[in-house]
ROTI-825231 format. One record per residue (C-alpha): residue number from 1; x negated, y, z negated. Coordinates in Angstrom, 3 decimals, padded with zeros to 6 digits. Example, Ala and Ser with C-alpha at 12.3 -4.5 7.8 and 13.67 -1.06 7.14 Angstrom:
<pts>
@num=1&u=-012.300&v=-004.500&w=-007.800 .
@num=2&u=-013.670&v=-001.060&w=-007.140 .
</pts>
This chain:
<pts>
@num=1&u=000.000&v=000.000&w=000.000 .
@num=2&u=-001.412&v=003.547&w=001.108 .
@num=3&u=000.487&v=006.903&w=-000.495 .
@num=4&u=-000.459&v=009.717&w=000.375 .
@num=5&u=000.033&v=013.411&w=-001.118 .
@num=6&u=-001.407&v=015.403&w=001.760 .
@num=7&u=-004.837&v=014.244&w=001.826 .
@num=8&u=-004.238&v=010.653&w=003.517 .
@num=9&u=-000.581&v=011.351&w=004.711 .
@num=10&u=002.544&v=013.335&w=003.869 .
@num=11&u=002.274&v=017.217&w=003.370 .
@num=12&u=000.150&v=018.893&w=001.554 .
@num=13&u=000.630&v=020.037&w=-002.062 .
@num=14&u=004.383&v=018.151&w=-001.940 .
@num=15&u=002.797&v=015.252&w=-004.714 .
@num=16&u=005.331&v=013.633&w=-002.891 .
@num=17&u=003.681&v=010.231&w=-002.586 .
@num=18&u=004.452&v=009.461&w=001.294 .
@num=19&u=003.545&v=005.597&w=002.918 .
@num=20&u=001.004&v=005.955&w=005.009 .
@num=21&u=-000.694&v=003.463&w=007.843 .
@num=22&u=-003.995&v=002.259&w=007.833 .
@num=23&u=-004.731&v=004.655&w=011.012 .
@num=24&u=-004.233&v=007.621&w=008.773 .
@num=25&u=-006.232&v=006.463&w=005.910 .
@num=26&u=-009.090&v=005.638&w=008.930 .
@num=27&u=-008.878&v=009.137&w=009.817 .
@num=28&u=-009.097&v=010.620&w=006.656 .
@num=29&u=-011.655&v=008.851&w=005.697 .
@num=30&u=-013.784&v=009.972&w=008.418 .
@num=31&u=-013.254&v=013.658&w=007.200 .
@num=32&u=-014.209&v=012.775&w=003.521 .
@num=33&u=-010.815&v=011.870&w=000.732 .
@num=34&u=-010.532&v=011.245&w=-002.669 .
@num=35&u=-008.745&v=008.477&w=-003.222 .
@num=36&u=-007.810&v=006.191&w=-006.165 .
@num=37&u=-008.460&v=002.231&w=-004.908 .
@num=38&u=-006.852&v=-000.685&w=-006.786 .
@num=39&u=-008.695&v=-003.905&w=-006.025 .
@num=40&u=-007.721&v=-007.160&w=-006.450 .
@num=41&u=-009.430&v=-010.398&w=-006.354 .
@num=42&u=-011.914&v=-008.406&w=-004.002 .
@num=43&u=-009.142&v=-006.518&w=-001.810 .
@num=44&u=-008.212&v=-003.429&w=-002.097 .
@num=45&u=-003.904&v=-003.543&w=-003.105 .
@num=46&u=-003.090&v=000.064&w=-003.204 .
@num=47&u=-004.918&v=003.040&w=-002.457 .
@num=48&u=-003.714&v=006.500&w=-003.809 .
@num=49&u=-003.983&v=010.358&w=-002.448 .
@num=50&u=-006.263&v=012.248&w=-004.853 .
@num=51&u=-003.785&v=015.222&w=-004.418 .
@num=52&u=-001.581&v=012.897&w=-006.010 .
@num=53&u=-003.764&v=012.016&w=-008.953 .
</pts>
């Protein structure tokens, strides 16, 4: 699961925590985010905005 606050996805400054794709999170990542990861048995199960944080 991928939310996003603004950062990753959704609009900015809503801390509306919006679904977002793995394309979005790809291109975000490539600009620099701060993000909040939740791994699992070695897999990452939810990944969270930092606008959201």
């Amino acid at each position: 699961m991928i939310l996003g606050g603004g950062q990753i996805c959704g609009t900015a400054g809503s801390k509306v925590d919006a679904p977002c794709e793995e394309a979005d999170l790809e291109k975000a990542a490539k600009k620099g985010v701060e993000a909040e990861v939740v791994v699992k048995n070695g897999v990452a199960t939810q990944i969270t905005d930092g606008a959201l944080l």
